[in-house]
C-alpha positions in Angstrom: 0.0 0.0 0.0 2.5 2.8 -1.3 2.1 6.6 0.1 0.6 8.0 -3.0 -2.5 5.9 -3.0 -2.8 6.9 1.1 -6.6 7.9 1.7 -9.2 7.3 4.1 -11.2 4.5 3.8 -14.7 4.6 1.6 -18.3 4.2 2.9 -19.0 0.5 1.9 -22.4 1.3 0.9 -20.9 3.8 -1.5 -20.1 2.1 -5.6 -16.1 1.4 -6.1 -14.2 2.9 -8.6 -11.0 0.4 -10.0 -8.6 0.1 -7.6 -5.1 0.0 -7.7 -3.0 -2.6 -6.8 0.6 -2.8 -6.6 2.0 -6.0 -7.6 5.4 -7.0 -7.0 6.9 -9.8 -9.5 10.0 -11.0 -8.0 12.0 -13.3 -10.6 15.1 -15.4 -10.0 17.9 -13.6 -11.9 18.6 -17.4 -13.7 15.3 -17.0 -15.1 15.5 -13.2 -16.4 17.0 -14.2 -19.8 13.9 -17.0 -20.5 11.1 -15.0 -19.5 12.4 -11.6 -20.3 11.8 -7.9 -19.4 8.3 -7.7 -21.1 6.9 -10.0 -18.5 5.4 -7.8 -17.0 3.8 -5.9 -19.4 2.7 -9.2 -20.8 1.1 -10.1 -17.0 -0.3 -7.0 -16.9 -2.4 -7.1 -19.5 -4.0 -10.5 -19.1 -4.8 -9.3 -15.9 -6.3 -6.2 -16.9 -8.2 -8.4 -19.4 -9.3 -11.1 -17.2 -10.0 -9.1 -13.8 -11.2 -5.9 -15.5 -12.3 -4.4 -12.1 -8.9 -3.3 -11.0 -6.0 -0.8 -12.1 -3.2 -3.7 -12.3 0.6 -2.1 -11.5 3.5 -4.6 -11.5 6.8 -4.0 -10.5 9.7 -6.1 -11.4 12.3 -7.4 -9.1 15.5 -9.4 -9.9 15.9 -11.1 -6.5 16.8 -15.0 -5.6 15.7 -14.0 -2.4 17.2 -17.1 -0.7 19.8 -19.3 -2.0 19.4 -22.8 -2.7 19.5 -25.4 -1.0 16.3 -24.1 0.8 13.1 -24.6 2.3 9.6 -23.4 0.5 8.9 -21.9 3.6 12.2 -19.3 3.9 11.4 -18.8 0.6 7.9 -17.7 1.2 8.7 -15.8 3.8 11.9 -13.6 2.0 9.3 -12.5 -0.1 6.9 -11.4 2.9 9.6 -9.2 4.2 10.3 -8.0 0.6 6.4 -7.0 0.4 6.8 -5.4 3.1 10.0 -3.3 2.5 8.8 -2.2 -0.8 5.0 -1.6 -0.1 3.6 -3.9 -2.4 0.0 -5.2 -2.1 1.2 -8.4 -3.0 4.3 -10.4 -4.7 4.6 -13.0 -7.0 7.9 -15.4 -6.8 9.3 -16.6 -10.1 12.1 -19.5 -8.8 13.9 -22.2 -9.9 13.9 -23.7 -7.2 11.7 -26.8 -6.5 8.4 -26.5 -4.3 7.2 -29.6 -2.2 5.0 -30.2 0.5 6.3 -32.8 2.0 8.2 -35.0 -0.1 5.4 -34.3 -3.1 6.3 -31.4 -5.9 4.1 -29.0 -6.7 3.8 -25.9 -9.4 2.8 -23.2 -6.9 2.8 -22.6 -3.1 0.4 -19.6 -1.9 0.2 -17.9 1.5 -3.2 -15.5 1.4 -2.2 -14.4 4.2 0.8 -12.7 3.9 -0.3 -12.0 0.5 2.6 -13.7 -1.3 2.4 -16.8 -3.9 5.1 -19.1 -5.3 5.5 -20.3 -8.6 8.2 -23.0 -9.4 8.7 -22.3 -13.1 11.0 -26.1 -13.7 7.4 -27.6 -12.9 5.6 -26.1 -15.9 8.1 -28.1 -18.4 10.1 -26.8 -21.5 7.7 -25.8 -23.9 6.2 -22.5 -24.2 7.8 -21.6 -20.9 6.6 -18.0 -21.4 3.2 -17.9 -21.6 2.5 -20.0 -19.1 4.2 -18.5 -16.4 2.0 -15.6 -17.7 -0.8 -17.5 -16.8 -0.1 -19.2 -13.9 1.1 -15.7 -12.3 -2.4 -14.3 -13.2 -4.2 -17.4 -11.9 -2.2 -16.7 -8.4 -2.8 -13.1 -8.2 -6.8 -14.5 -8.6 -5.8 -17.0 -5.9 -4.5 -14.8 -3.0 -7.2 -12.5 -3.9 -9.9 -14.9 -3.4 -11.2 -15.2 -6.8 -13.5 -18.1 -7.4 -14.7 -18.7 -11.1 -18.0 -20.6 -9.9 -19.4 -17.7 -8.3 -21.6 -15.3 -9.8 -20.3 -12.3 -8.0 -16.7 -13.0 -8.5 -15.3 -10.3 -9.7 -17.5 -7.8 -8.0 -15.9 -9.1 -4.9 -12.3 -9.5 -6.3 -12.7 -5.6 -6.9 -14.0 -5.0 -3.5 -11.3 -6.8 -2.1 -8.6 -5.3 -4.0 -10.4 -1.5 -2.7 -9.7 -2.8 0.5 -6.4 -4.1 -0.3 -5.0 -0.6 -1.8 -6.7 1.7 0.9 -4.8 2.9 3.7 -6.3 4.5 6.8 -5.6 7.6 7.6 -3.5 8.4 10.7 -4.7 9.1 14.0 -1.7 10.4 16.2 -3.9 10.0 19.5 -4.8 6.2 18.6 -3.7 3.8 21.1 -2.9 0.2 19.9 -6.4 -1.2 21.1 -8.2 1.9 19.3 -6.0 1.3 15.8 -6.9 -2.2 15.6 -10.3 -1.7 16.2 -10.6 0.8 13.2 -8.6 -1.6 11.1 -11.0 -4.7 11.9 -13.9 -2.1 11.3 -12.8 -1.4 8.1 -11.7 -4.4 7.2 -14.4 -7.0 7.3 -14.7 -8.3 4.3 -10.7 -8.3 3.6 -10.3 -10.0 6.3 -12.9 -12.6 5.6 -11.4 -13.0 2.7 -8.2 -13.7 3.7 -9.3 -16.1 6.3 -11.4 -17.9 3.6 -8.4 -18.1 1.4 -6.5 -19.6 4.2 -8.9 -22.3 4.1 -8.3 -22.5 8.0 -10.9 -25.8 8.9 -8.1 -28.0 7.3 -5.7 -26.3 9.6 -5.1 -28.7 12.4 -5.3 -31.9 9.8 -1.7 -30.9 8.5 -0.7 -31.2 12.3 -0.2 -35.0 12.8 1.6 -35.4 16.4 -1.2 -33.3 17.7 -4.0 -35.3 16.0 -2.4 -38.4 17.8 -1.4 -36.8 21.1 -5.3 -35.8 21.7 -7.0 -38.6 20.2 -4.4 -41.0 22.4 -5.7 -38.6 25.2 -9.2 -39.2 24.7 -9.2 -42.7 24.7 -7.6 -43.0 28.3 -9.9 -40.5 29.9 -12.9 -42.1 28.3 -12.5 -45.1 30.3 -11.9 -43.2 33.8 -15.4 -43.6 36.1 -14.0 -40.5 37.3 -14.6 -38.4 34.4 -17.9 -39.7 34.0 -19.3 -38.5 38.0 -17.9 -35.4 37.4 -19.4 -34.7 33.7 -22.7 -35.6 34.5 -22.1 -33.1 37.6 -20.7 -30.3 35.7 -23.5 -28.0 34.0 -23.4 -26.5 30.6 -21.8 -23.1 31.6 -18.7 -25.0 33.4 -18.5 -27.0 30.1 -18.4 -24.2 28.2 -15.6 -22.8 30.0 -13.5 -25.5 30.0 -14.1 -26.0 26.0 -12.8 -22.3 25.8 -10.1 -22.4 27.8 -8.8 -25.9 25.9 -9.6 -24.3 22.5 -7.4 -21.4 23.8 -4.9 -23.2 25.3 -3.9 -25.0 21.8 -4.3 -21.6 19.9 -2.1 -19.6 22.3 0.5 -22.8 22.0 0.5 -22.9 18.5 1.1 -19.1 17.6 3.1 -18.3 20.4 5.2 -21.3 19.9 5.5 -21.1 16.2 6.3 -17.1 16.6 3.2 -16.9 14.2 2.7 -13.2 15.7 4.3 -10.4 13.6 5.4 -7.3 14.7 5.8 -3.6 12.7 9.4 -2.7 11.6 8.0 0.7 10.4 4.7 3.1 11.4 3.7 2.1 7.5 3.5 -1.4 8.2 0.6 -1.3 10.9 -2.4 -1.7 9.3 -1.1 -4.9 7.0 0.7 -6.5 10.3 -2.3 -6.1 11.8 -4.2 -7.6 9.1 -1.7 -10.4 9.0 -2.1 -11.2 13.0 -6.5 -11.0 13.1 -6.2 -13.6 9.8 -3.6 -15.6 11.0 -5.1 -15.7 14.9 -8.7 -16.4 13.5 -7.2 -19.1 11.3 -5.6 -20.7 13.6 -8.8 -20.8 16.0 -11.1 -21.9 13.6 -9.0 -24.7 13.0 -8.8 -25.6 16.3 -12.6 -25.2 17.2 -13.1 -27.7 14.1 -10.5 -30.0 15.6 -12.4 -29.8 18.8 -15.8 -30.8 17.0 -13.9 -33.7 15.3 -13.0 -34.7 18.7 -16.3 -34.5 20.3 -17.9 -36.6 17.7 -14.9 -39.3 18.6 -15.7 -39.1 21.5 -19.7 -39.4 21.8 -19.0 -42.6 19.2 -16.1 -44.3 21.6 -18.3 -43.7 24.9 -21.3 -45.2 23.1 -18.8 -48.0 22.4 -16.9 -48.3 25.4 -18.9 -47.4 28.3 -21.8 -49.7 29.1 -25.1 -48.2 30.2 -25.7 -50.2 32.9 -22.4 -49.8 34.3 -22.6 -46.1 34.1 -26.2 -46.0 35.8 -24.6 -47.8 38.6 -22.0 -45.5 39.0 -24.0 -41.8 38.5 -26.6 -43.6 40.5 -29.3 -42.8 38.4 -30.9 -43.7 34.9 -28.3 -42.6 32.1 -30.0 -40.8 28.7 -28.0 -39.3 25.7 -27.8 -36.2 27.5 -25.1 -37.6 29.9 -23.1 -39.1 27.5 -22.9 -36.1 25.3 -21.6 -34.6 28.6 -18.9 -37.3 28.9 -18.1 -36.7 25.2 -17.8 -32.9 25.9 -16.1 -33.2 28.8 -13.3 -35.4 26.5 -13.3 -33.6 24.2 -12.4 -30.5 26.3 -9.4 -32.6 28.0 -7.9 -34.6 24.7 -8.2 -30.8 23.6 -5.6 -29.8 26.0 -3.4 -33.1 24.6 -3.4 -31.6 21.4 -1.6 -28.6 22.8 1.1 -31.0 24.0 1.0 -32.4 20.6 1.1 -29.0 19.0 4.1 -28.2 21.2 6.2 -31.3 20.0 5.5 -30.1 16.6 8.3 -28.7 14.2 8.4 -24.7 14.6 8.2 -25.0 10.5 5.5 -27.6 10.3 3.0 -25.1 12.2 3.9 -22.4 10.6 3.3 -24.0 7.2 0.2 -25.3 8.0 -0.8 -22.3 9.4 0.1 -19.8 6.0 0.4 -21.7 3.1 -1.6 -24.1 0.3 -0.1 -25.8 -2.8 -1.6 -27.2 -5.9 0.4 -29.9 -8.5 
């Protein structure tokens, strides 16, 4: 979001007019001679053509950013700090080096949230190597922008993102930290949405393996404790509830603090976009874990309806048992396997969260 294009932001209810987006195209100088200097004219103008809603500006950028061997992940985030440094709205990487997740390849790695994508030009072959890095950098910039092709209003709301995207707020010298995030989640909603969507954050905790195992191990031994069963059925819903927070907090807290997912401002500039970067990246990383929880309630209500015998448990809550008491034992595990999965989360690799928490790939 460069100085020059500094305003305040627009009534929502008012029409947009294009917006302007910066778009920083960083290529790999052993790749300068094969795609040339007109790339980004060329890039330009199937973008203008196929997103017709926005004023497209690219910048190029000779820059390997990291040097090889390397890590998709340093890679992706070079080119967040080079966003950053240069005020672009967002970058596109042209390397040569090889993107995986895992030990799989793939063509392009994306991270919506920071607003960066990654396009391993090797993977799209020999032939014609031009034109379709021209298209597969226009197909990311659609990408980190949220553009979906089966809706209707697609490129009303590609446009209304990329408003967003390009408008600065103006400065308050009195605003306190609470009071400037407030006005950036204000005016931010649907940006922010956006990016969360694009984030994709329900398959979040999935890519997480040790702290899959670690809770659902954790679920199964409490399940069987008579314990745990007297003191569900005596807990009432609002005790429940708190104790579902706190777990679902206690994995969230884990996983960004742990995985230093929390970014902080080098420069008064960057606010509003760090900012940006920490709501999506904090609400992605709890919606994934409130889906993780649900998963593990559902395991839970199936393995007591294995495991724990009716009669049994009538003869220990001294009292006729109904579905309502073992949805209680199933919340009640789900709420303590939760707090396992922070354990897991902690054993995790500090680059295995933080992948699974910013980026997506496709072959």
């Amino acid at each position: 979001m460069t100085a020059e294009r500094c305003r305040s932001t627009a009534d929502p209810a008012e029409p947009l007019s294009d917006a302007e987006l910066l778009i920083g195209l960083v290529v790999s100088p052993s790749l300068s001679a094969v795609l040339g200097p007109e790339i980004t004219t060329s890039v330009r103008e199937i973008l203008v053509q196929r997103y017709p809603g926005v004023r497209w500006q690219l910048k190029m950028a000779e820059d390997r950013l990291v040097d090889p061997p390397t890590e998709t992940l340093d890679l992706l985030e070079a080119a967040r700090n080079r966003v950053l440094e240069e005020n672009w709205d967002l970058a596109v990487v042209l390397t040569e080096i090889p993107l995986k997740t895992g030990r799989r390849p793939v063509l392009t790695q994306l991270s919506p949230v920071h607003g960066v994508g990654l396009v391993s030009v090797p993977a799209l072959g020999a032939v014609h190597v031009r034109q379709k890095v021209q298209e597969t950098t226009v197909h990311v910039v659609g990408q980190l922008l949220g553009y979906d092709a089966e809706d209707l209003n697609a490129q009303r709301d590609l446009a209304r993102r990329a408003h967003q995207l390009s408008t600065d707020l103006d400065e308050r010298p009195d605003d306190n930290v609470v009071q400037f995030t407030a006005r950036v989640l204000s005016s931010n909603v649907r940006l922010l949405l956006g990016m969360i969507r694009a984030n994709q954050p329900w398959a979040f905790v999935t890519r997480l393996s040790r702290a899959l195992v670690v809770a659902a191990a954790t679920g199964m031994l409490t399940l069987v404790a008579s314990d745990l069963w007297v003191l569900a059925m005596a807990y009432g819903p609002v005790r429940l509830v708190l104790l579902a927070v706190m777990a679902i907090g206690a994995v969230s807290a884990t996983l960004i603090l742990g995985a230093d997912l929390w970014e902080r401002p080098r420069r008064r500039a960057q606010r509003e976009q760090v900012i940006l970067f920490n709501l999506a990246t904090t609400a992605t990383v709890a919606i994934g874990v409130v889906v993780f929880y649900l998963v593990l309630f559902i395991l839970s209500w199936v393995g007591a309806l294995l495991l724990i015998d009716e009669q049994v448990l009538a003869g220990v809550a001294g009292h006729p048992v109904n579905a309502l008491d073992y949805a209680k034992i199933s919340w009640l595990t789900a709420s303590l396997a939760t707090v396992g999965g922070a354990l897991g989360a902690g054993l995790e690799d500090e680059d295995v969260v933080r992948a699974a928490a910013y980026t997506r790939s496709s072959t």
